[in-house]
N, C-alpha and C positions, 0 to 999 in steps of 0.2 A: 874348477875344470876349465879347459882355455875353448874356446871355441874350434878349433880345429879337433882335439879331442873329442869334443861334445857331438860333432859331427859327424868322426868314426864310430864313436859309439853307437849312433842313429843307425848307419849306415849296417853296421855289423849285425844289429838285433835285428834289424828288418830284413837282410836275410837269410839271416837263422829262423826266424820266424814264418818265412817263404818255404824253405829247403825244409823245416820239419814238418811242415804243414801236408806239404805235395810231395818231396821225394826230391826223383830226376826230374823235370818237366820238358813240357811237348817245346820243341825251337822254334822259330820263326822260319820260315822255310828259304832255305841258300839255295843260291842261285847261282852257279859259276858262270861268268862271262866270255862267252866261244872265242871273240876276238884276244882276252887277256886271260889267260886261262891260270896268271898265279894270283888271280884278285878274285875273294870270294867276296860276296853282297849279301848283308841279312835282310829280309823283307821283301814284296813281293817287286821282281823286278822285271818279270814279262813283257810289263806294258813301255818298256823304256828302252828305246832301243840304240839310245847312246849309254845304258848301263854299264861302268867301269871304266868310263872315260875320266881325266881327270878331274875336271868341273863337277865329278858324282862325288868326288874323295870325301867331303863333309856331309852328303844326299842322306835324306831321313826314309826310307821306304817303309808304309804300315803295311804288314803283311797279313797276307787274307784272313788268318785266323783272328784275327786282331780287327780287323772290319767286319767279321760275321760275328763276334763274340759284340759289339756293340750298333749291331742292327734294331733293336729296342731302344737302342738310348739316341745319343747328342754328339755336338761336336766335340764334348768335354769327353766321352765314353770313344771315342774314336783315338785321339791323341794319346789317352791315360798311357806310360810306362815312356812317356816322353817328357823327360825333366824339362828337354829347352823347349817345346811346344807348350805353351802355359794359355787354356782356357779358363776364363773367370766368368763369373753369371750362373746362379741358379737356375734359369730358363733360356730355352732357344732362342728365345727372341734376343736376349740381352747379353749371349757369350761372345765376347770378343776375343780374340787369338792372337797370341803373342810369338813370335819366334826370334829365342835370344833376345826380348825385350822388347822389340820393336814389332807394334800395332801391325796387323795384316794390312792393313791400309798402303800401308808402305814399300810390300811386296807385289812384283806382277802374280796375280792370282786368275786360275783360270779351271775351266769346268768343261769338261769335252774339248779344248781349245779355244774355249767363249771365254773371254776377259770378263770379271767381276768386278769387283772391289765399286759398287756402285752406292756413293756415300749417301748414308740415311742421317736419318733424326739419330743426335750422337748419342740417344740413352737406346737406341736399338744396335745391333749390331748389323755391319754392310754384307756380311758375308758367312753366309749358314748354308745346310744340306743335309738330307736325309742320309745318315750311314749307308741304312740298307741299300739304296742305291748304287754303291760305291764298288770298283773291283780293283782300284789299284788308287795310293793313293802317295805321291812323293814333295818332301819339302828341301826344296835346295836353301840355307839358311845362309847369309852374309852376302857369299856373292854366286851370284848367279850368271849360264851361259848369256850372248846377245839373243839366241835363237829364242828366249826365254819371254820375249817380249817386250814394251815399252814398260816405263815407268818399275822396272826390277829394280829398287832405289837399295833394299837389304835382303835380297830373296827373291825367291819365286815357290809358288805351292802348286799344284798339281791335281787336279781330281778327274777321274774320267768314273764314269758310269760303266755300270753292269751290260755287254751283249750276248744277244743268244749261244754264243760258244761255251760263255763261262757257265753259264746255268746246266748244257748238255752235253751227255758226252757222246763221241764221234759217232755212235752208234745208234741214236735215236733222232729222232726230228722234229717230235712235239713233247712238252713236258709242263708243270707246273706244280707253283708252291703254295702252301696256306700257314702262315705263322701267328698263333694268338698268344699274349701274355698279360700278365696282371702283377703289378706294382703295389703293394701295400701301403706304400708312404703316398698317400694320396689318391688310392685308390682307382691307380689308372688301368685302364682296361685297352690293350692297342689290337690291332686286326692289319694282318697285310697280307696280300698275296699278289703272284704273278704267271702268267699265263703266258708263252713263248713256243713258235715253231719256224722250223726254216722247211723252204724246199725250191728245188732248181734254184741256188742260190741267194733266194729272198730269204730277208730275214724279221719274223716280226714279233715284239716283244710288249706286252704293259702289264703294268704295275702300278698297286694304289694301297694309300696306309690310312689310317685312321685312327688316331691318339685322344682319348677324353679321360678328364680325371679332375680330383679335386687339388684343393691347395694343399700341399704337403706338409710335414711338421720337421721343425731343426731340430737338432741334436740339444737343446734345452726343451721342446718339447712342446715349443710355441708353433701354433700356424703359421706360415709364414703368406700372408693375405696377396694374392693373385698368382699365385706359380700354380693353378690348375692345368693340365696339359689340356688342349684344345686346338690337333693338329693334323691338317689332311694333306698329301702328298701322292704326287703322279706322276708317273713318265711312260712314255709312248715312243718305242726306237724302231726304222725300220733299216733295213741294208740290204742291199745287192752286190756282193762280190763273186766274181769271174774271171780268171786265168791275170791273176796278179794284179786285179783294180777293185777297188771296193768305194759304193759309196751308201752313205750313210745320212739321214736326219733323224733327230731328234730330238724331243720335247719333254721337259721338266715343269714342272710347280710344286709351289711350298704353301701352304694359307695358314696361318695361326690369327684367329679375330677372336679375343676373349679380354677381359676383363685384367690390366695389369696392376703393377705397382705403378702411380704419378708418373713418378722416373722411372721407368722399367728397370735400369740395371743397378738402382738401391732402395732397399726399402721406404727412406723415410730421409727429408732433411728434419733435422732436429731444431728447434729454434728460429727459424725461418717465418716464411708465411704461411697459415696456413692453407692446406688444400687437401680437398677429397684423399681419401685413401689409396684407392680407385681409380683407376678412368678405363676405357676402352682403347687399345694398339688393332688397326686394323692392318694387318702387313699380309703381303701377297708379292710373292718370288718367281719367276719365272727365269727359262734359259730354254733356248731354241738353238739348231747347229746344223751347217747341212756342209758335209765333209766328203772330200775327194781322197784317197793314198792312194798311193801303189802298197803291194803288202808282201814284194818279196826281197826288200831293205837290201841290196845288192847292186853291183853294177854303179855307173854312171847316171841311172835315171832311180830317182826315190822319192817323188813326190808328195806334196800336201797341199791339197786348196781348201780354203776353210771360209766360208760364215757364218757369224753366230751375232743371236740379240739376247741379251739380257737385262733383267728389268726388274725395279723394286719400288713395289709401293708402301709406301708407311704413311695411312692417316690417322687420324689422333683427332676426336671430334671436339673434345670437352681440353679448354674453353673458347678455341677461337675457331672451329672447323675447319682445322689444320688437314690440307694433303701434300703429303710430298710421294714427288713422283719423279726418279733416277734412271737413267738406261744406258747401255752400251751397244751399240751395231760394233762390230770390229770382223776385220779378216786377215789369208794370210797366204801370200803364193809363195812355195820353197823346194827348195828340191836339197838332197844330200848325195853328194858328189862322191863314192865309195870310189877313193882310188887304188887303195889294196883292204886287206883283213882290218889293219891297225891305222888305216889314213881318211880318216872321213872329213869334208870340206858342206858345210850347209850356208848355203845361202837363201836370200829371201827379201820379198817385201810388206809390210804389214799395216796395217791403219787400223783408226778405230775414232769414231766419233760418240764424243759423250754429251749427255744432257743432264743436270739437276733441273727439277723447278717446284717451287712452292707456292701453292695456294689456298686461300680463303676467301667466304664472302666478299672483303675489299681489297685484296691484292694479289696480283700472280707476279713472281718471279723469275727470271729464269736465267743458266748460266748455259756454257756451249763450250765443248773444247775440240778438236778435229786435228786430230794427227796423222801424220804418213813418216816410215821407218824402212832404212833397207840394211842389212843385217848382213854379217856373215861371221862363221863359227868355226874353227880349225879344230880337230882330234886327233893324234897322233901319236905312237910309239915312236921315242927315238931311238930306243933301244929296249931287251928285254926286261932292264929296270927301269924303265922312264918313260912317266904319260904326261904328255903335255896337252893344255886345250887352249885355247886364243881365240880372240872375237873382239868385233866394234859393233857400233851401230852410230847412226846418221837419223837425227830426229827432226822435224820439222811440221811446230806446233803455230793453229791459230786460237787464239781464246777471244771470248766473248761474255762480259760482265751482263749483272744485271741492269745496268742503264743503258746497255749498246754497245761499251768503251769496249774496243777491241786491242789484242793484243797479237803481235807474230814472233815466235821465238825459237828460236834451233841449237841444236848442240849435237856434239861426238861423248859418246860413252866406249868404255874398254874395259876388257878383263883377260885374265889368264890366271890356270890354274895348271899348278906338278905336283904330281905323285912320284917318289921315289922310292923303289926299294931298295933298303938298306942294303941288306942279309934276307935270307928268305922269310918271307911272312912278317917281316919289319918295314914299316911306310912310315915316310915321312910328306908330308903335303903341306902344302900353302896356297891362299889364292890372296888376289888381289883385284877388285873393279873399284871403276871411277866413273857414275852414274848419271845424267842427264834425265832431270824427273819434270821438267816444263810448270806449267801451271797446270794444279789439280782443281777439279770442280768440289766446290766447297760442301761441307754442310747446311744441305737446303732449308732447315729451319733455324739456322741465323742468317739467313739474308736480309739484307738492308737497302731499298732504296736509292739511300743515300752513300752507298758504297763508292769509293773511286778506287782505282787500281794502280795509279801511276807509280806508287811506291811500291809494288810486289816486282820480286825478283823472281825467276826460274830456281826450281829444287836443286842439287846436285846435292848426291851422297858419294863416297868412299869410304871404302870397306875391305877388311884384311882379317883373313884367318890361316893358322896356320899350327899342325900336330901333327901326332904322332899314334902307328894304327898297331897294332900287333894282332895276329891271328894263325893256330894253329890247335889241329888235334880239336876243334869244336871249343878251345877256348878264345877271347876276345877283349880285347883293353884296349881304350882308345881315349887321348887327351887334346885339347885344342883350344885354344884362344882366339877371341874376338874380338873388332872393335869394328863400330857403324860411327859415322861422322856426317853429318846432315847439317848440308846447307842453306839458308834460307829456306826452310820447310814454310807452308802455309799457314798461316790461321787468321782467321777472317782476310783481311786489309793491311795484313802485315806480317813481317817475317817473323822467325824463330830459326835458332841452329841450335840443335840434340845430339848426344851423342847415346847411344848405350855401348858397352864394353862388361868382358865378364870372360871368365869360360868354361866350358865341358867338360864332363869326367864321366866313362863309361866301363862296363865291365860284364864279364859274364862266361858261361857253360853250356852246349850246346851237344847232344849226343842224341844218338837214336830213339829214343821216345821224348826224350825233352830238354829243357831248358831252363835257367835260371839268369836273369841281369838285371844288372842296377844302373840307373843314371843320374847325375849329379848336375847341376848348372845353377850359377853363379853370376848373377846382372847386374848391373849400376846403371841407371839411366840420369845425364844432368840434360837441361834446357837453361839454354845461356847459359854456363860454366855453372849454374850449382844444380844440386841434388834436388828434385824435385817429389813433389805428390802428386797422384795419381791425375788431377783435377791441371795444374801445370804440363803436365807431361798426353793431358786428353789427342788419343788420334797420332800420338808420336810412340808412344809405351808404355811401360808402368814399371813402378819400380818394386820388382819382385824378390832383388837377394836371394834366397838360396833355398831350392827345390830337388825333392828328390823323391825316386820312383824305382821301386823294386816289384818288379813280379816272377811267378814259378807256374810251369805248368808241368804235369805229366799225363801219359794217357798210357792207360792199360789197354793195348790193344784186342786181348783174348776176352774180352767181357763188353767192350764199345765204352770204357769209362774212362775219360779227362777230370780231372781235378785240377784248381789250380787258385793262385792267391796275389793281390797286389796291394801294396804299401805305398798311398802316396803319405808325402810329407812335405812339410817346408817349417823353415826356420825362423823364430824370432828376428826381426831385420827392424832396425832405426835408423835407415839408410836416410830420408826424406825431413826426418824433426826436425824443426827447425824451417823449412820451406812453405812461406807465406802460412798457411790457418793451419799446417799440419805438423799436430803436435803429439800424437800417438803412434807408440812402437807397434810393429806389425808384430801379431802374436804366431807362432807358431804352431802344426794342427798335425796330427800322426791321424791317418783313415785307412781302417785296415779291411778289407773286402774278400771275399772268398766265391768259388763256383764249381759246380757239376752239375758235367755233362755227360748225359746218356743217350746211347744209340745202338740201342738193340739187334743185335745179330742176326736176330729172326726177322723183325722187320723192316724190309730195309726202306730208307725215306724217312724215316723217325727219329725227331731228335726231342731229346726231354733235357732241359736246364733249368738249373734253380742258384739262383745268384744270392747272394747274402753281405749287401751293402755296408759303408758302415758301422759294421758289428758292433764296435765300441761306441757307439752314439757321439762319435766326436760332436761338438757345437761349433762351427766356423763356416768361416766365407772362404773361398778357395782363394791363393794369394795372387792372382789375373782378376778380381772382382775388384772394382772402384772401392774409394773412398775407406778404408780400413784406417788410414792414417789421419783421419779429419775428426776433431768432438762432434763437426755437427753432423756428420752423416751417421745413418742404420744403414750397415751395408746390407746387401741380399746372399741369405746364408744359404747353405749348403744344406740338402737333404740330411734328416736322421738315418739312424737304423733303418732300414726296407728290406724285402726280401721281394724277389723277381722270379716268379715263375714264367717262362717260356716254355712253349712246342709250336713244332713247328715239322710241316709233311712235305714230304715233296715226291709228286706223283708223276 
């Protein structure tokens, strides 16, 4: 059988296996766009108020169902039914995120408007968050608006947090939740709640979680030694909005201090030296915001002033009393210049100064980057088939080594992006940026001393996508192609140029109680012209081949009962063999999951779920998890079979 075949066939069982399972299922909640009213959007698009603009044309929106369904879980439970979003890592601490192949690292990534992407010890990952947290959550993939940020090199991701609106509705003004569940594979027991009221305009909101459990079992049946959950989380949001101005601060924290794997995000080097099983990850997250808008998105005046800090520490005691400690201060003065329905003009200017630095007993390091950006973003009908979006930006970067060696360096970035309607309900889009990424502050536990910099060049990426959308009657098909070209990327003291390339393939059914779709995506990642492994490609991508994700929901609304089922997979890939020590084919993994949810008629605030993970005890690492391809690694495998009880009240 050819592998294109072998691939329908996947593709086919999985779901017929969805649709007998559940039915119709619940959609993703559409959104039409008031400005472009022949462009429907799946997912939540509320919070985006350039939604349907043409830079949205490839936009990933997770819709609220879809974040509340993985408020228990991870960054892996948030993405799940997203082929091109590929999370690897059986633990929080160690899931790295992939989109369309390329390392989040790589993307502007931001949190209320607070830049992240603040590089840790490279066996943790730079960039986690509590679901529950979350109320809208969007991934612009390849290329991204200027307004999007600095360093947008393949993307930009998107997370804002939960406020008092979304928890109450218009008619009340104090409210709160209590959500408990238990986890079998590991025996984890989590506790969250949140407590929320406004009045004369204030608004004030906190929340805190609490995750403990043991080490869980793979689908062979083994412990898999340190993936105990051991996880507390916080935020605290207040606001004042008043006749079309609203402001806002805000506070976050993440703390997971427990006992990991050596390398947190694999088991085991084989063959090596040896060392502890064991050791302790002491990691502590933080993000702080204090935000200015207007909120009636109209007119000539639409502002946004923003500060935010964020901060990461990762210490690691055993064996040199390793801390590393990452942050970003960044802000952003903009206003969107609404010249009619269909012409919006944003300009702006933004900075952000970064710090790594590494310490122990005998040495501290430390690295400084300090940019300032002035931006401006075009959105525009030219007609009632054609969206056009256009932007630059103007970058002007100082860097700062660990021996003092300073660096100044500037550049112009651009993009544009069209959507065309064919015929009705038929788009055609492409975009196109060309990227200005400066120098990044490295990975603070390979610093060196004896570092010199004279030889690093500034980043530039270019990036081009471009498909085809079809939508009508609640059905949806949509295909696209990719390619990221990366210039002089970092690593340590020296360059590197990556590409990944690959594309998309989606599909699906959407009616009044529910839903059914499939996604498909297809990656190649080379460094320096060949194929690489996970370990070559570190901090740029991974080389994933071919993933795929079907899920179904339905909800009987006369009883309060949703059912529903998702099918990840991925394919046999020996994309990398052959690439330095990596000589094994990526095995392939079918995970087939199922849930109900219940919410009683009578009482209302009450919801009852029971999830049923893994049913098949597949045995695998998820194809975003390191070292698959190498003899000498154990990679970090994927939970067995579990089953997930949740409730959860909300008073």
């Amino acid at each position: 059988m050819t592998r294109s075949a072998t691939l329908l066939r996947h593709l086919l069982v999985g779901t017929a296996l969805a649709a007998g399972l559940v039915g119709p299922a619940l959609a993703n909640d559409n959104t039409p766009v008031q400005d472009l009213p022949t462009v429907v959007l799946q997912g939540n698009t509320k919070n985006d108020k350039h939604a349907g603009a043409a830079d949205r044309g490839n936009s990933i929106y997770i819709s609220e169902k879809d974040i509340e369904a993985s408020a228990t879980g991870n960054m892996k439970d948030l993405f799940a039914g997203q082929a091109s979003v590929t999370v690897g890592g059986g633990i929080p601490i160690a899931q790295k995120i992939f989109v369309n192949g390329v390392d989040l690292l790589n993307l502007a990534v931001s949190v209320d408007g607070v830049a992240q992407n603040n590089r840790a010890f490279h066996h943790t990952t730079a960039t986690t968050i509590d679901p529950e947290l979350l109320k809208s959550v969007r991934v612009d993939p390849t290329v991204a608006p200027a307004d999007a940020g600095p360093h947008a090199m393949a993307g930009a991701v998107q997370f804002d947090t939960v406020d008092v609106g979304d928890l109450l509705s218009p008619e009340r003004n104090i409210g709160a939740y209590g959500r408990l569940s238990y986890d079998t594979n590991g025996n984890t027991f989590t506790q969250s709640g949140a407590a929320y009221g406004r009045h004369s305009g204030f608004e004030l909101l906190g929340y805190i979680k609490n995750a403990k459990g043991q080490d869980y079992e793979a689908g062979n049946g083994r412990r898999v030694r340190g993936t105990g959950a051991d996880l507390q989380s916080f935020l605290v949001k207040g606001a004042y909005e008043k006749d079309g101005h609203r402001l806002e601060l805000s506070g976050m924290r993440m703390i997971d201090d427990a006992l990991r794997p050596w390398r947190a995000n694999f088991g085991a080097l084989i063959g090596g030296r040896p060392t502890p099983l064991l050791r302790r990850y002491d990691t502590d997250r933080q993000n702080y915001s204090i935000r200015y808008e207007g909120t009636d998105n109209t007119g000539l005046w639409d502002p946004t002033v923003l500060i935010g800090f964020s901060e990461n520490h990762i210490d690691v005691p055993e064996p040199y009393g390793s801390k590393g400690k990452s942050n970003t201060l960044n802000g952003k003065v903009e206003n969107t210049f609404h010249f009619t329905e269909t012409n919006a003009l944003t300009a702006g200017l933004d900075f952000y100064a970064k710090t790594g630095r590494y310490s122990d007993p005998t040495s501290r390091l430390t690295e400084k980057a300090q940019n300032v950006g002035l931006y401006v973003q075009e959105r525009l009908s030219v007609t009632d088939r054609i969206e056009l979006s256009f932007g630059g930006r103007a970058d002007f970067q100082s860097f700062e080594g660990v021996n003092g060696q300073k660096r100044d360096q500037s550049g112009i970035s651009g993009n544009a992006s069209v959507r065309y309607e064919v015929i009705d309900n038929l788009f055609l889009k492409a975009g196109y940026s060309n990227v200005f990424g400066g120098l990044v502050i490295e990975d603070n536990y390979t610093y060196s001393p004896r570092w010199t910099y004279s030889a690093l060049r500034p980043a530039r990426a270019q990036n081009v996508v471009g498909g085809i959308e079809w939508r009508q009657d609640g059905f949806f098909a949509n295909a696209e192609i990719f390619r990221t070209d990366f210039d002089n990327a970092r690593n340590g003291i020296k360059n590197d140029d990556f590409i990944t390339q690959g594309f998309n393939l989606g599909g699906g059914w959407s009616w009044g109680d529910g839903s059914i779709k499939a996604t498909y995506s297809n990656t190649e990642v080379e460094v320096n012209g060949k194929k690489t492994g996970s370990y070559e490609a570190l901090d740029y991508g991974a080389p994933l081949g071919q993933v795929i994700a079907v899920e179904a929901q339905h909800k009987f609304a006369d009883y309060g009962v949703t059912v529903g089922s998702r099918l990840d997979m991925a394919l046999d890939y020996d994309g990398p063999v052959g690439a330095e020590d990596a000589k094994k084919t990526l095995k392939g993994y079918h995970v087939f999951n199922m849930f109900l949810q219940y919410e009683p008629v009578q009482l209302a605030g009450l919801q009852l779920r029971l999830e049923a993970n893994n049913i098949f005890d597949a045995d695998y690492a998820d194809r975003g998890t390191y070292g698959g391809e190498y003899t000498s690694v154990q990679q970090l495998k994927e939970p067995g079979r579990s089953f997930l009880f949740t409730v959860k009240k909300t008073f």
